[in-house]
BANU-177514 format. One record per residue (C-alpha): residue number from 1; x, y, z. Coordinates in nm, 3 decimals, always signed. Layout:
<sites>
NUM:X:Y:Z
...
</sites>
This chain:
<sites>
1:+0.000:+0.000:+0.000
2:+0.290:+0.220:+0.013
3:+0.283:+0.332:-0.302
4:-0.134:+0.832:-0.103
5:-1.297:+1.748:-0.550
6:-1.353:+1.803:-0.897
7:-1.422:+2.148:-0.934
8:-1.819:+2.176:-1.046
9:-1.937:+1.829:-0.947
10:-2.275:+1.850:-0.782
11:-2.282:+1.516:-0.675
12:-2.198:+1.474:-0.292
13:-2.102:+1.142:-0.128
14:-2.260:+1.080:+0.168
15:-2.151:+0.697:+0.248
16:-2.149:+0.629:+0.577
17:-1.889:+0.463:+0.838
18:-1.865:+0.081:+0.797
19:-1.654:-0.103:+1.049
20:-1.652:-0.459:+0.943
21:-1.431:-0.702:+1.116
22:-1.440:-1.053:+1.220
23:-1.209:-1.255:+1.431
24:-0.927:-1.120:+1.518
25:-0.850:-0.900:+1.239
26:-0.844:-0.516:+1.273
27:-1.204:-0.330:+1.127
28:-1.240:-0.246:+0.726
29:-1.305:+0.096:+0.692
30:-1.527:+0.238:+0.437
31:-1.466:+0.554:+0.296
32:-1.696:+0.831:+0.461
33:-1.676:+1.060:+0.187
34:-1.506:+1.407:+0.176
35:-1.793:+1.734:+0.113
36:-1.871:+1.766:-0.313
37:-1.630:+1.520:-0.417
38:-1.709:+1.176:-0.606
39:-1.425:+0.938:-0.501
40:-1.333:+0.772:-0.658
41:-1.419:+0.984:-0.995
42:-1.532:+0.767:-1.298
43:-1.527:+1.080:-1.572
44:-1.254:+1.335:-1.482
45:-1.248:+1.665:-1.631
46:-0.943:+1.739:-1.807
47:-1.056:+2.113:-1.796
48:-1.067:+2.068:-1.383
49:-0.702:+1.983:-1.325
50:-0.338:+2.083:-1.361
51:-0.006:+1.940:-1.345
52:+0.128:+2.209:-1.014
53:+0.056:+2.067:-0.774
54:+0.097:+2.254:-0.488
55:-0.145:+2.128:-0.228
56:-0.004:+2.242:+0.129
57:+0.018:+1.866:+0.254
58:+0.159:+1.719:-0.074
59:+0.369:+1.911:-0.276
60:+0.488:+1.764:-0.609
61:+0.753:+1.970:-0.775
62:+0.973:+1.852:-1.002
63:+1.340:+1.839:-0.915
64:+1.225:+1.753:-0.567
65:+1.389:+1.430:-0.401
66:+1.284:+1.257:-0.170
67:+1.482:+1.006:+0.049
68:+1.332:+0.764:+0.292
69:+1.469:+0.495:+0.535
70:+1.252:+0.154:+0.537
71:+1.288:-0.106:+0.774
72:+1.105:-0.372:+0.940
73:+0.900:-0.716:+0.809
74:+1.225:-0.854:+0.764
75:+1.416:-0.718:+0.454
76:+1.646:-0.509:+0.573
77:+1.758:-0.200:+0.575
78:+1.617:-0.057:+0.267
79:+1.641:+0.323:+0.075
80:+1.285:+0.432:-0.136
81:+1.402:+0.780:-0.316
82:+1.111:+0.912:-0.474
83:+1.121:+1.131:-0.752
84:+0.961:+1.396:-0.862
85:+1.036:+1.435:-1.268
86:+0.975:+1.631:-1.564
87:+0.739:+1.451:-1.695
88:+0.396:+1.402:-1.779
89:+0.121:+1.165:-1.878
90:-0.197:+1.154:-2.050
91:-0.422:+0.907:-1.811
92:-0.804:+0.924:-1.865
93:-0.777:+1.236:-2.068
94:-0.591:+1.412:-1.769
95:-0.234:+1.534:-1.761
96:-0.095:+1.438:-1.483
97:+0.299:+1.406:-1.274
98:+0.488:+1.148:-1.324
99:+0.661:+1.080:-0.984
100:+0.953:+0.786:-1.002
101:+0.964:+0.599:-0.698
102:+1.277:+0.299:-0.643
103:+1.265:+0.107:-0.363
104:+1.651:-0.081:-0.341
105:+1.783:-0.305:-0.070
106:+2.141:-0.293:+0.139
107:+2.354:-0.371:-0.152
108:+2.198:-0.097:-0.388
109:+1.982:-0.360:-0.580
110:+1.664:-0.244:-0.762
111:+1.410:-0.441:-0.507
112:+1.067:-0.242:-0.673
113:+1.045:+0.040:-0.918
114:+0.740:+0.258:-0.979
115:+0.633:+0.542:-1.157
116:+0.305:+0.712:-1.036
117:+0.087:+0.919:-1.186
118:-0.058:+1.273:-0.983
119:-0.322:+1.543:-1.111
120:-0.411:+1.869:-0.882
121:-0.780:+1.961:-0.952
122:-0.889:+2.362:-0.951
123:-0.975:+2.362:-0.570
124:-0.631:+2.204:-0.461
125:-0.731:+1.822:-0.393
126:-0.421:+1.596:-0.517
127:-0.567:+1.289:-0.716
128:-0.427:+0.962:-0.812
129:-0.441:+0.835:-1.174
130:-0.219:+0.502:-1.132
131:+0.092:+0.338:-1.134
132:+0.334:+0.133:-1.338
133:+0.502:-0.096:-1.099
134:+0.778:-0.374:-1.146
135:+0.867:-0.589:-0.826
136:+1.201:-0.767:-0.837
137:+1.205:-1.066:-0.646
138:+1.374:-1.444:-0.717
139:+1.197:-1.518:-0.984
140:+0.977:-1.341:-1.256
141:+0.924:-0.951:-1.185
142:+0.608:-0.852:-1.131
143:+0.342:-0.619:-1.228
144:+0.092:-0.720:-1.022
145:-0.067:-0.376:-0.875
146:-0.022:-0.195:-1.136
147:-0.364:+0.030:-1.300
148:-0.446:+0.310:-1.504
149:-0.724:+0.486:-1.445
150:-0.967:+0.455:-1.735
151:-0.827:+0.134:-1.788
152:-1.040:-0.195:-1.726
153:-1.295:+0.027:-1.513
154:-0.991:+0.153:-1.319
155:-1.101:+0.525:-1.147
156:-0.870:+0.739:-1.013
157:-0.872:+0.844:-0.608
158:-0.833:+1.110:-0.414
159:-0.477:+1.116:-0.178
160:-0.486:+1.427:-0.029
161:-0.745:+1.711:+0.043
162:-0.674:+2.072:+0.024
163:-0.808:+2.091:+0.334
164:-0.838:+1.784:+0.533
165:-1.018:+1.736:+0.837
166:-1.095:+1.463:+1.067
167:-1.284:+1.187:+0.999
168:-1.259:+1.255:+0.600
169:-1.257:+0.894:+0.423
170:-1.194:+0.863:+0.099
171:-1.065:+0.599:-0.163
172:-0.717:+0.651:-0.277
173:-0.740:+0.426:-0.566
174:-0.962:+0.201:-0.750
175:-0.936:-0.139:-0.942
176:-1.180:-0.410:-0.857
177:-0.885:-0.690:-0.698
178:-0.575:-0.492:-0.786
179:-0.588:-0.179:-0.631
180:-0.856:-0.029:-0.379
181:-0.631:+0.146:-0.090
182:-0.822:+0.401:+0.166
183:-0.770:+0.626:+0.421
184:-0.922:+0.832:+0.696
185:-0.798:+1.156:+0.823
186:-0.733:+1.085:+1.210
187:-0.528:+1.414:+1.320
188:-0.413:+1.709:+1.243
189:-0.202:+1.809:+1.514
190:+0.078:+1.500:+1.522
191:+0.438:+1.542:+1.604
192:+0.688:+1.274:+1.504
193:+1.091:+1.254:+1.482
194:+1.225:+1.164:+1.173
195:+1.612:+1.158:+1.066
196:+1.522:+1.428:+0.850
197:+1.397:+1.653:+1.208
198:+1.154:+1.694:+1.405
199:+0.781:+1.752:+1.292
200:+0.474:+1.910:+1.415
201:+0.131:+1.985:+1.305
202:+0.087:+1.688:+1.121
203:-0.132:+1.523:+0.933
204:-0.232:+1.164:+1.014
205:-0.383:+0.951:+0.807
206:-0.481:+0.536:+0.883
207:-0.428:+0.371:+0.546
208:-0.637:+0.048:+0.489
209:-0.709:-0.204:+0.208
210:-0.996:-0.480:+0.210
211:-0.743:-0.669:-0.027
212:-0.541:-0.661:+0.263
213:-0.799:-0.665:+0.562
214:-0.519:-0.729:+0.855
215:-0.297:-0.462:+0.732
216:-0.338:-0.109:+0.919
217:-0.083:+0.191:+0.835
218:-0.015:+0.500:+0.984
219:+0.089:+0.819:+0.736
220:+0.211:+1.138:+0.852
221:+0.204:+1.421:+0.643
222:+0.454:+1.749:+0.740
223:+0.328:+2.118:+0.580
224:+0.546:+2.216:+0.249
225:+0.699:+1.847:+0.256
226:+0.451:+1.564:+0.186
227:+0.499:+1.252:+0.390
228:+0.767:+1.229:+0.639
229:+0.671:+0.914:+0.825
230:+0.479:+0.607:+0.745
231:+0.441:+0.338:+1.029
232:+0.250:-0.013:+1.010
233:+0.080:-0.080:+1.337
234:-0.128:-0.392:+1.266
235:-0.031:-0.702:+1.014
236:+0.353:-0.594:+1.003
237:+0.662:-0.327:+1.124
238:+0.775:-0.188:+0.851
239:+0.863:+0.141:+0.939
240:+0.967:+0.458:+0.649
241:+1.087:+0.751:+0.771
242:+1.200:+1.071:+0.591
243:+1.587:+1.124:+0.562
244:+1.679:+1.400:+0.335
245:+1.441:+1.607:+0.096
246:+1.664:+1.788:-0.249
247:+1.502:+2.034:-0.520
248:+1.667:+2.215:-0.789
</sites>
């Protein structure tokens, strides 16, 4: 799951809180919905977005760098530098960011390679059109995960609000099987340490998946920056922390 309000829609979702859980497993959370937004959107607007995004939570300029440490569920020490290019793409009629994320292990090797695919809309919401990714492992790489919005009945999701607020739920992605992440804002007054520094004011998210329905993360989003911390606390401890941040 690591890989996070179109302007003039009328239509308001107004899904409710679901908490479904059985055994031992943590709750599946529903997305509540987030005020005159359709999430996830099945006909974007080209006309509605833009490729700055400058959202205050997620910044994606290009020439920016991002470094993280990852550790935990047994791999390692591993580096994710995240990229954010040049580039564009045309996904469901939209232009969107191309954003290069590499996930490699202790010895420098290539473990997962991504390339993501972001779209601002006119009110400042950050959306998600879809990703290309390649995991390296012993045998065959794989693509699995991988969607394009438009694509297959693929719809792209919203990752971060121009102005979140607790208790906003909304679906970050959506591919029947493949791809169908979610998250609900929990807090907006966090403070973490990172080896990057120490954060405040930020903005927590808990990341869930019904693919994955004993998998819980914790994401914590730093003003101007973008994510600075992301934590599983149920199904795993993998733990990604911010280490440097470089722009042009």
């Amino acid at each position: 799951m690591r890989r996070t309000r179109l302007a003039a829609l009328t239509a308001v979702l107004t899904a409710s809180l679901a908490l479904v859980g059985c055994g031992g497993e943590p709750p599946t959370i529903a997305p509540s919905g987030v005020d005159e937004l359709v999430i996830p959107t099945p006909s974007p607007d080209p006309a509605d977005f833009t490729t700055t995004i400058d959202n205050r939570w997620l910044p994606l300029e290009p020439g920016t760098v991002r470094t993280y440490e990852v550790t935990g569920d047994g791999a390692g020490k591993q580096t994710e530098t995240v990229t954010v290019t040049d580039d564009t793409r045309v996904v469901a009629g939209v232009t969107t960011v191309v954003v290069h994320d590499v996930l490699t292990d202790a010895r420098g090797k290539v473990v997962e390679d991504t390339y993501d695919w972001f779209a601002q809309d006119d009110d400042g919401n950050v959306w998600y059109f879809g990703e290309d990714t390649t995991e390296y492992g012993d045998g065959k790489p794989s693509t699995e995960g991988s969607w394009e919005a438009g694509v297959d009945g693929a719809e792209a999701g919203l990752v971060m609000a121009a102005r979140p607020r607790i208790g906003d739920g909304y679906a970050q992605e959506h591919l029947a099987g493949v791809a169908e992440d979610r998250a609900e804002v929990l807090s907006l007054t966090e403070r973490r340490a990172v080896p990057a520094g120490v954060f405040g004011d930020l903005v927590e998210t808990e990341d869930t998946t019904p693919l994955e329905p004993g998998l819980v993360e914790r994401k914590f989003y730093a003003e101007g920056l973008g994510v600075v911390l992301e934590e599983t606390v149920t199904g795993g401890d993998e733990l990604v922390q911010l280490v440097s941040v470089t722009t042009r």
